[in-house]
N, C-alpha and C positions, 0 to 999 in steps of 0.2 A: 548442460543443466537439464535439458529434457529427460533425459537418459534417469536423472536424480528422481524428476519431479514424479516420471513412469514407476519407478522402484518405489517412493513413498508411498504412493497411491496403492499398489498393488498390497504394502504392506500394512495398511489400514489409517494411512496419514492422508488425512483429505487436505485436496489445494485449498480449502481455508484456512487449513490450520500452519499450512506451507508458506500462506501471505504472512501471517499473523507474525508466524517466527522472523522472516526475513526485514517486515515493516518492524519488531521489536529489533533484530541488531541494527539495522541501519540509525533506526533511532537513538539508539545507545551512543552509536558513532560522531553521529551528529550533534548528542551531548555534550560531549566532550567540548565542541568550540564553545558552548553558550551561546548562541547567536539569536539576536534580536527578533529580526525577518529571514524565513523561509520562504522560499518560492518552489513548490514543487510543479515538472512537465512531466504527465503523465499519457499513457497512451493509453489506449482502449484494450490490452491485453493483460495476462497476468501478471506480467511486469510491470505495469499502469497500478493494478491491484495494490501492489507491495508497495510503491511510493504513496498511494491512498491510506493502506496504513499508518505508515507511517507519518504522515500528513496528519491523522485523527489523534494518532499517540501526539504530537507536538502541539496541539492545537491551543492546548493553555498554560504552552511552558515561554512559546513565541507568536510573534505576529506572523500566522502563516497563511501563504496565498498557494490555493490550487489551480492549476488552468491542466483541463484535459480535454483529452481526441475523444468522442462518445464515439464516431462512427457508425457504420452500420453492425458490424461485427463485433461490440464490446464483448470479451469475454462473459459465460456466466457469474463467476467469479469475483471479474473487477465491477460489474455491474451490482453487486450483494456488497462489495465496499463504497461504491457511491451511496449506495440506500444509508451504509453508517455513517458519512459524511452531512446527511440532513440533518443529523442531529448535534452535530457540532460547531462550532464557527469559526468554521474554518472558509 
């Protein structure tokens, strides 16, 4: 996946727009159950990012709970999708 995210990036897709899409299908996916409560574990990397997303995209469809690793090293990235999580309630 590295290999991908290297290839995006060089062709003018920035890792935001890389969270975005991947937080949009997992979301999708996740539609499909209809589920009440969500629980997303997130880490402080760009993978952390994408469940953040996704987290934000669920936020007024389900009862969703986030618990993340801030660490010292959060990605820039996943760090720009916590800032969008203040404003939702999640």
């Amino acid at each position: 996946m590295k290999r991908i995210d290297i290839n995006a990036t060089a062709l003018g897709v920035s890792v935001l727009q890389l969270m975005e899409g991947a937080g949009h299908a997992l979301a999708g996916v996740i539609r499909r159950y209809n589920p009440a409560r969500i629980l997303f574990l997130c880490g402080s990397g760009n993978n952390g990012g994408d469940g953040m997303v996704t987290a934000r995209l669920l936020a007024h469809e389900a009862d969703v709970t986030l618990l993340y690793y801030e660490g010292r090293r959060m990605s820039h990235a996943c760090r720009l999708q916590r800032e969008a999580l203040l404003h939702c309630a999640v």
